[in-house]
C-alpha positions in Angstrom: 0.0 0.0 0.0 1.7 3.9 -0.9 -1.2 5.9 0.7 -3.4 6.0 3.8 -6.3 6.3 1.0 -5.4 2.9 -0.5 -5.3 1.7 3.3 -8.9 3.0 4.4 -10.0 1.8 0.9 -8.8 -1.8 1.5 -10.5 -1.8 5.0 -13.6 -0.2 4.2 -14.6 -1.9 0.7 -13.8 -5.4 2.8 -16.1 -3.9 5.4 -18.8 -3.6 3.1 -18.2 -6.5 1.2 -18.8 -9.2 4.5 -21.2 -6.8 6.2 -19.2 -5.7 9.0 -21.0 -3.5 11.6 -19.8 -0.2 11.7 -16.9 0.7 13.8 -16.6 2.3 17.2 -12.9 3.6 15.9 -11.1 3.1 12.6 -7.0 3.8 12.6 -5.2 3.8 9.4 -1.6 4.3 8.3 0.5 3.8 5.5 3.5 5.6 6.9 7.1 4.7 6.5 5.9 1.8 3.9 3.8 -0.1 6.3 0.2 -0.2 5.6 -1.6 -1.1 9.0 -5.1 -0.7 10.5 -6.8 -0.9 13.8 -10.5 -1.2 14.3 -12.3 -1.0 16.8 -15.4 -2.9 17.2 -18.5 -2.2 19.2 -19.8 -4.3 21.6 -22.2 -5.1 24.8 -19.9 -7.1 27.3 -18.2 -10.3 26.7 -20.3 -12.4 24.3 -21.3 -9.2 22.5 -18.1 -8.4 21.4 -16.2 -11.8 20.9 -19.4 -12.5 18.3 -18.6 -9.4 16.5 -15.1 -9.9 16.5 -15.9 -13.8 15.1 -17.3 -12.1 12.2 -14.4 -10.4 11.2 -12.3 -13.7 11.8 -14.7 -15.3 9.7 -14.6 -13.0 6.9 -10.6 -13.4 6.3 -8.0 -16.4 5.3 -5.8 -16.6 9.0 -6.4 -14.9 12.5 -4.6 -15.0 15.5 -6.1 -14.0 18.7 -5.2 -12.3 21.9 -6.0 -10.7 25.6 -4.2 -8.2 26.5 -5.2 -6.7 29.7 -4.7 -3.1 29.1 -5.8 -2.0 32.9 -7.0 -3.0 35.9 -11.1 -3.3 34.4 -10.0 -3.7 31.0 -9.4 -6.2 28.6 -8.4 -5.7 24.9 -9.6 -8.8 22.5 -7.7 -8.7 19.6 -8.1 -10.3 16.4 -5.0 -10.2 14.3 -4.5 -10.9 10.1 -4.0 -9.2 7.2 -6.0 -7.9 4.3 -4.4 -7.9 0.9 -5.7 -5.9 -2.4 -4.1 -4.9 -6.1 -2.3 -2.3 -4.0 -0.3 -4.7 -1.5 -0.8 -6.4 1.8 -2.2 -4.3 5.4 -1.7 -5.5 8.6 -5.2 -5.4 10.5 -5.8 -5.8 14.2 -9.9 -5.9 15.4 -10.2 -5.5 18.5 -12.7 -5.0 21.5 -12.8 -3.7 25.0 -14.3 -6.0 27.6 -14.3 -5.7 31.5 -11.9 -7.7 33.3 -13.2 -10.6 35.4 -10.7 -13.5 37.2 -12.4 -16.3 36.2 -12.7 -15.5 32.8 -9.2 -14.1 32.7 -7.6 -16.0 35.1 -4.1 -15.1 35.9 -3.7 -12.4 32.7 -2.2 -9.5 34.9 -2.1 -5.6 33.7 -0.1 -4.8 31.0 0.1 -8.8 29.7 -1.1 -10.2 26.8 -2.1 -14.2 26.1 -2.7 -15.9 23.1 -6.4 -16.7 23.0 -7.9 -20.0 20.8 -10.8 -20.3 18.7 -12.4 -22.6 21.0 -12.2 -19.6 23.6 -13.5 -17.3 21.7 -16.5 -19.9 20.9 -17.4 -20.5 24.3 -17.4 -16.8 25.0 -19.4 -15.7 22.5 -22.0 -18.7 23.3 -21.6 -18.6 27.1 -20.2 -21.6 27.0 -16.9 -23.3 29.8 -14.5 -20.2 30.4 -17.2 -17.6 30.1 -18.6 -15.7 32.7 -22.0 -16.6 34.3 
């Protein structure tokens, strides 16, 4: 990608392409050669957001996820991949705010970050083992 046009392009014609909800916060930049975004997704607790956030995962080749406890209330979920278009390749993170709560996040201490699985995610989403109750 050469611009931050070409970047917000990429993101928002994928957006629109899968039906992606609108976003509480877009970040785009294409400086210094690397084309990277950061959305973030809006969301009513725990299984609200994962279930947004299993959208996007579902609307691209590879994800990684992650927690990342950014405070003592506050967790990030992060969705991590990349988008690629005729302009080149942008690296995406969609992410989430969620409170904090010790069971769900057991041992993940302020300023961490954990790789999360699919299967969490799942559960959390559909209140399943691992989720809150």
């Amino acid at each position: 990608m050469t611009t931050t046009a070409d970047v917000a392009r990429l993101v928002l014609e994928h957006m629109a392409e899968h039906g992606l909800p609108e976003p509480a916060s877009l970040h785009i930049s294409a400086a210094f050669g690397q084309a990277e975004s950061r959305v973030q997704v809006r969301g009513d607790g725990l299984r609200d957001t994962v279930g947004v956030l299993l959208r996007w995962a579902g609307s691209v080749a590879t994800v990684r996820f992650r927690a990342w406890r950014t405070r003592r209330d506050s967790v990030h979920l992060d969705v991590d991949t990349t988008l690629t278009g005729s302009g080149g390749t942008v690296a995406l993170t969609v992410y989430g705010g969620v409170e904090f709560d010790h069971v769900t996040f057991t041992g993940l201490e302020i300023g961490a970050a954990r790789p999360v699985s699919l299967g969490e995610f799942t559960a959390w989403a559909t209140g399943g083992v691992g989720a809150p109750s």
